[in-house]
mmCIF file of the N, C-alpha and C atoms, coordinates in Angstrom:
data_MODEL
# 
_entry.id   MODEL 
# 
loop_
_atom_site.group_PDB 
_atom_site.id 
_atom_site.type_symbol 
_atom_site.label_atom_id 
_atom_site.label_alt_id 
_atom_site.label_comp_id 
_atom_site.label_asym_id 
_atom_site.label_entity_id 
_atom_site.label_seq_id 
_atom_site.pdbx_PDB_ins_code 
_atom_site.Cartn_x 
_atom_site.Cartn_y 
_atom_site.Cartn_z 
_atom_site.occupancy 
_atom_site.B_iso_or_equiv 
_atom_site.pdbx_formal_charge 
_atom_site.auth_seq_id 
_atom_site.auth_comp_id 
_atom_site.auth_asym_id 
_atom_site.auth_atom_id 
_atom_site.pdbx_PDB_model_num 
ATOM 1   N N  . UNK A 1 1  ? 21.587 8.449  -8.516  1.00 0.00 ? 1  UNK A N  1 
ATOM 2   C CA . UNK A 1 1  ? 20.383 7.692  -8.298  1.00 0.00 ? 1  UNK A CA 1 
ATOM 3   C C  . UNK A 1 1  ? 19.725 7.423  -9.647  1.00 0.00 ? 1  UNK A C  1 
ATOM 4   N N  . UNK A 1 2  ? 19.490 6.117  -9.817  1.00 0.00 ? 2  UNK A N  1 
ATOM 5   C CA . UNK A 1 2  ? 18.694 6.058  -10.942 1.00 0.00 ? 2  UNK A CA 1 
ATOM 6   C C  . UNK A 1 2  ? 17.237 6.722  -11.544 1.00 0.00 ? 2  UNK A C  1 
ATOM 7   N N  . UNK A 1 3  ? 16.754 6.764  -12.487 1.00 0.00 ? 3  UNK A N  1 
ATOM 8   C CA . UNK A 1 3  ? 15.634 7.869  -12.905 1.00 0.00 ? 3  UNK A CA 1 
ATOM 9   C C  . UNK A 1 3  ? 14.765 6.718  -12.104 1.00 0.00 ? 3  UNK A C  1 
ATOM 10  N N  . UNK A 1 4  ? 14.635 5.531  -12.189 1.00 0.00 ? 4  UNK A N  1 
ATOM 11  C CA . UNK A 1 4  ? 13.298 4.410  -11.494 1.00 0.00 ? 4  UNK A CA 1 
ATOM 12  C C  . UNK A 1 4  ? 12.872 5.006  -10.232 1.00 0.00 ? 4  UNK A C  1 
ATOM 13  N N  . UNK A 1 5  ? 14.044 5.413  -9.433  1.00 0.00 ? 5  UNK A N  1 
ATOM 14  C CA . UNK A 1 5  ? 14.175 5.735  -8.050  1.00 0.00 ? 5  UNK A CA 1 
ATOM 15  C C  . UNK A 1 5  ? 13.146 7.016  -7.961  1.00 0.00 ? 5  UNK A C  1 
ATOM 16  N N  . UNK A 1 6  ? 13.299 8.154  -8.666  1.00 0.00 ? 6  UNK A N  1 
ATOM 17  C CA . UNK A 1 6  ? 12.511 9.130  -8.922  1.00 0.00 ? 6  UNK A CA 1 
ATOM 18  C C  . UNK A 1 6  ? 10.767 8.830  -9.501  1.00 0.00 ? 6  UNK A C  1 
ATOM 19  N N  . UNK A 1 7  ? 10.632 7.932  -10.570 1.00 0.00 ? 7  UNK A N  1 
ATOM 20  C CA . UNK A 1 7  ? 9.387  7.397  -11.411 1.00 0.00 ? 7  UNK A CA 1 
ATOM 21  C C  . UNK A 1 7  ? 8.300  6.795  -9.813  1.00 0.00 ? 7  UNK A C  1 
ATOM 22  N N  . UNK A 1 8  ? 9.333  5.933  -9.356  1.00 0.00 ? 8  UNK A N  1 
ATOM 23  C CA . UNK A 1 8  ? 8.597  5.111  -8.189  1.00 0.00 ? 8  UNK A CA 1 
ATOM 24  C C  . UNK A 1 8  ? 8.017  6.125  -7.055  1.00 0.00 ? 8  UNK A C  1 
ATOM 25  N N  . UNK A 1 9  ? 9.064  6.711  -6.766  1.00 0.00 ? 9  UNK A N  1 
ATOM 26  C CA . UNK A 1 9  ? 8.618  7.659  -5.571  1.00 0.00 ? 9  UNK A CA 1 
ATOM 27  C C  . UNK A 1 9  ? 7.698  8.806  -6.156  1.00 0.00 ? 9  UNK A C  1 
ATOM 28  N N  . UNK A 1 10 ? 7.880  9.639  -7.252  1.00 0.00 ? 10 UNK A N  1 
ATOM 29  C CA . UNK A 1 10 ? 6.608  10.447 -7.679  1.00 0.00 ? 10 UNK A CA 1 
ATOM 30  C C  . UNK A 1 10 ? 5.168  9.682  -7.666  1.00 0.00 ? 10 UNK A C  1 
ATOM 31  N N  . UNK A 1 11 ? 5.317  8.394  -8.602  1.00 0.00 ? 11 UNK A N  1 
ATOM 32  C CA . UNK A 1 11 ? 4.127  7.559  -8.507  1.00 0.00 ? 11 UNK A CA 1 
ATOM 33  C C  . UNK A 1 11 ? 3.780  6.888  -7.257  1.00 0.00 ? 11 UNK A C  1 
ATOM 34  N N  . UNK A 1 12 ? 4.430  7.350  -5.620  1.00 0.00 ? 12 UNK A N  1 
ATOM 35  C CA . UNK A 1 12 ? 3.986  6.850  -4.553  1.00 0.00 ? 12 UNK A CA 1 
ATOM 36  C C  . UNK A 1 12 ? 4.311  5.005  -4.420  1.00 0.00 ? 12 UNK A C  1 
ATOM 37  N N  . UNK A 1 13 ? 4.662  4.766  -5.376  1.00 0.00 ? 13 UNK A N  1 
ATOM 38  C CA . UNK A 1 13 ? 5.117  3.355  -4.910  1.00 0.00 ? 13 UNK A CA 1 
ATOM 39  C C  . UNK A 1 13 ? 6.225  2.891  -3.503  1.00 0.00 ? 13 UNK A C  1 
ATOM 40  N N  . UNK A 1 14 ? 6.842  4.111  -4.076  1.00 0.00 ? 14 UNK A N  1 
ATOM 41  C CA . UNK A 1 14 ? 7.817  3.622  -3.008  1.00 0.00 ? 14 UNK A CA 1 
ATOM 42  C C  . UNK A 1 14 ? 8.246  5.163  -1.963  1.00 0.00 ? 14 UNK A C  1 
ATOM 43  N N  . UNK A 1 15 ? 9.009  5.362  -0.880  1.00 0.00 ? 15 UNK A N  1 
ATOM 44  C CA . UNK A 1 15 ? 9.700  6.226  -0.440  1.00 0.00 ? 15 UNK A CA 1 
ATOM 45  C C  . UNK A 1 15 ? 10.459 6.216  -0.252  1.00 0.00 ? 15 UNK A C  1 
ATOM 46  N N  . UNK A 1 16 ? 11.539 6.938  0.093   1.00 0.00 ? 16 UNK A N  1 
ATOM 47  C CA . UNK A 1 16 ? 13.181 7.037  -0.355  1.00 0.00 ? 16 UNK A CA 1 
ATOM 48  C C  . UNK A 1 16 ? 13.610 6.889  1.339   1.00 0.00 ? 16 UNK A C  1 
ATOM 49  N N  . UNK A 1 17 ? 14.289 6.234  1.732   1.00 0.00 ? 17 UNK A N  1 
ATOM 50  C CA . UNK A 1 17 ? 15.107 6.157  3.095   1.00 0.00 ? 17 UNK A CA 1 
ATOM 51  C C  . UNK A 1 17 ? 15.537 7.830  3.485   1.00 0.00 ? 17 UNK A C  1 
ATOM 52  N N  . UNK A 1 18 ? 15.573 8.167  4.770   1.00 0.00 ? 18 UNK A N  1 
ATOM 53  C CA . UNK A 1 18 ? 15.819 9.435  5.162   1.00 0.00 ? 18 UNK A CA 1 
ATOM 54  C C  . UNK A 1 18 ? 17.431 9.623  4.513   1.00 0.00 ? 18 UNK A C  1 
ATOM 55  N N  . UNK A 1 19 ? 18.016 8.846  4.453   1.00 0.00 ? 19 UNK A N  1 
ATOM 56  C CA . UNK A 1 19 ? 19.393 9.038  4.318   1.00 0.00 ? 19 UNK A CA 1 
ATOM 57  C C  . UNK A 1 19 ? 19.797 9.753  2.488   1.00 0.00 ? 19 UNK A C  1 
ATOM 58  N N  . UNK A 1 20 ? 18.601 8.553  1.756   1.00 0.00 ? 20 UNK A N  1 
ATOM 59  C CA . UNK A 1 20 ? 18.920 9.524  0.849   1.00 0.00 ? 20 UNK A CA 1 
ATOM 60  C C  . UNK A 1 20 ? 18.297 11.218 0.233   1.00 0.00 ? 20 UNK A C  1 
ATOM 61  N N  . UNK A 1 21 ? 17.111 10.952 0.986   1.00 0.00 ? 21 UNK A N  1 
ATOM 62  C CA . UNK A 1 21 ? 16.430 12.444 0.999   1.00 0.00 ? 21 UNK A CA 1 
ATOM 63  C C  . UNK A 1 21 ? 17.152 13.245 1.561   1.00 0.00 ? 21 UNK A C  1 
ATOM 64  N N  . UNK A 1 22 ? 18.137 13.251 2.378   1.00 0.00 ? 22 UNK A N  1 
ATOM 65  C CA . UNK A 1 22 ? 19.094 14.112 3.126   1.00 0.00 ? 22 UNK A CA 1 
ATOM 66  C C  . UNK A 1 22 ? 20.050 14.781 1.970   1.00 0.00 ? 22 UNK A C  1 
ATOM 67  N N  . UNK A 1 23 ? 20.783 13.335 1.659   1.00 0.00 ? 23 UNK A N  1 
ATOM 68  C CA . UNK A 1 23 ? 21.245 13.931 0.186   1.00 0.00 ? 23 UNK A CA 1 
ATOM 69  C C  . UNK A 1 23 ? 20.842 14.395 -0.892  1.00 0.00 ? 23 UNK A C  1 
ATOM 70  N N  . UNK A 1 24 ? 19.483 14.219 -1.428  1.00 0.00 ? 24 UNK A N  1 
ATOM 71  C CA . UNK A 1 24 ? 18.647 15.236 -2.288  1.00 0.00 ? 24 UNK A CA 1 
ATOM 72  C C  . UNK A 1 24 ? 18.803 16.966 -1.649  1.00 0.00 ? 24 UNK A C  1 
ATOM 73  N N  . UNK A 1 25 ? 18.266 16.496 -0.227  1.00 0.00 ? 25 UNK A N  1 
ATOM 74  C CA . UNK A 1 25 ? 17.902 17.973 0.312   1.00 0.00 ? 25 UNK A CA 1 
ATOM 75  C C  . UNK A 1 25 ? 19.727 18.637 0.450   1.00 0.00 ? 25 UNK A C  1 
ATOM 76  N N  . UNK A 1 26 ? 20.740 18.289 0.940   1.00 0.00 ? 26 UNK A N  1 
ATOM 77  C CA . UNK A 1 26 ? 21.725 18.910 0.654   1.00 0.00 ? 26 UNK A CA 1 
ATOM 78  C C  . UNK A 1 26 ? 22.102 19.362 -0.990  1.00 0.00 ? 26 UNK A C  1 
ATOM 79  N N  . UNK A 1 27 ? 21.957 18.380 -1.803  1.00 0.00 ? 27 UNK A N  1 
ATOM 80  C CA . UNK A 1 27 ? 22.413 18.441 -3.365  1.00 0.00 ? 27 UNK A CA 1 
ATOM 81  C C  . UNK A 1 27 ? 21.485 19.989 -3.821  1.00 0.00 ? 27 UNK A C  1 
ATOM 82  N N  . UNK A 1 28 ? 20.634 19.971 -3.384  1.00 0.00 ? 28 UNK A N  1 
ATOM 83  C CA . UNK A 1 28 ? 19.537 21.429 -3.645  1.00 0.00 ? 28 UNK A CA 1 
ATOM 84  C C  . UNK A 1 28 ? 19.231 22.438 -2.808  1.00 0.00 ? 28 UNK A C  1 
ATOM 85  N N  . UNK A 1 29 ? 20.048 22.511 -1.832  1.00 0.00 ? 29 UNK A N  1 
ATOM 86  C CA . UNK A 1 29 ? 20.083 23.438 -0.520  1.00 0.00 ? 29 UNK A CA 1 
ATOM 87  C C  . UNK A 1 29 ? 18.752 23.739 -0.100  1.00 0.00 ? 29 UNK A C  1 
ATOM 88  N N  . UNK A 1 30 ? 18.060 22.644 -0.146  1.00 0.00 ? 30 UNK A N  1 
ATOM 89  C CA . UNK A 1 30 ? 16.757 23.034 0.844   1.00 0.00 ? 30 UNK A CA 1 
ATOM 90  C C  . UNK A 1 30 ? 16.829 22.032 2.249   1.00 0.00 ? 30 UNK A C  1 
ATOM 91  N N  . UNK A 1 31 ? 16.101 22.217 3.278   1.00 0.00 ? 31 UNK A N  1 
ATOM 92  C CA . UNK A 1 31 ? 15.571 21.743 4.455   1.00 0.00 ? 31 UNK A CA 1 
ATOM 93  C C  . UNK A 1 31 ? 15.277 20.306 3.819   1.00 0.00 ? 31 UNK A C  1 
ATOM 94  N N  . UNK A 1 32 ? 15.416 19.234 4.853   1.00 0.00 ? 32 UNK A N  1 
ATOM 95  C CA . UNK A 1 32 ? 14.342 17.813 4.496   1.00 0.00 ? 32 UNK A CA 1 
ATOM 96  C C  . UNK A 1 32 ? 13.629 17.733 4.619   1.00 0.00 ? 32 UNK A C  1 
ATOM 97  N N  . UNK A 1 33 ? 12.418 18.994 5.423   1.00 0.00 ? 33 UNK A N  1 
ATOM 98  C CA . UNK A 1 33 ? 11.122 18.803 5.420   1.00 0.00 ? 33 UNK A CA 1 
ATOM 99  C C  . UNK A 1 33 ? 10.367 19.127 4.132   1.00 0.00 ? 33 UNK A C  1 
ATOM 100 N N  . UNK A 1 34 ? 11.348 19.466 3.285   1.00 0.00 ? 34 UNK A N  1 
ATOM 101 C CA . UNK A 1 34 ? 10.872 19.775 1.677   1.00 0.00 ? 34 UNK A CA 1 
ATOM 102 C C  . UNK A 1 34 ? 10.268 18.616 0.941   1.00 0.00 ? 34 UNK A C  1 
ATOM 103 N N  . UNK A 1 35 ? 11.105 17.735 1.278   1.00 0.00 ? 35 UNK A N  1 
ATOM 104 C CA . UNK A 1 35 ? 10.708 16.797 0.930   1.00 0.00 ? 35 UNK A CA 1 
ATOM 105 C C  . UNK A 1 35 ? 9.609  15.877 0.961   1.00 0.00 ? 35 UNK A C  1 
ATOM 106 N N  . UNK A 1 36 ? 9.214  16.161 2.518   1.00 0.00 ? 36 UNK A N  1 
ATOM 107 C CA . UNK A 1 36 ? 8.447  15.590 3.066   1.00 0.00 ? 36 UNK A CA 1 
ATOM 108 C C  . UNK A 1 36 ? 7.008  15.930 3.421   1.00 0.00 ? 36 UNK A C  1 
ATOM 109 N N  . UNK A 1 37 ? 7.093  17.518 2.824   1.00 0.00 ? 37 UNK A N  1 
ATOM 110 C CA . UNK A 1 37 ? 5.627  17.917 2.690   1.00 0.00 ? 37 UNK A CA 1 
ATOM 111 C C  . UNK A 1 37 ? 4.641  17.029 1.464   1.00 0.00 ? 37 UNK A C  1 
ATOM 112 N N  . UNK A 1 38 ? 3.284  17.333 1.370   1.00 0.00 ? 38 UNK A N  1 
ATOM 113 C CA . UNK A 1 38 ? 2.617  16.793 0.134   1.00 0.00 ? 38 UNK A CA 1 
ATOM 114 C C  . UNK A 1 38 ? 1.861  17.561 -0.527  1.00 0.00 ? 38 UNK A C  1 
# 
């Protein structure tokens, strides 16, 4: 994934499709609700 992909979504511009937060959350062995807390 590109670093933009990360810049955008920290700065709330954008959010990442469940599909790839799935793959974040597998790549780091946490839950997807990790993700999805604030």
């Amino acid at each position: 994934m590109p670093s933009s992909f990360f810049s955008e979504w920290k700065r709330g511009k954008m959010m990442p499709k469940a599909d790839k937060l799935q793959i974040l959350a597998d790549y780091f062995g946490v839950p997807l609700d990790y993700f999805l807390k604030e």
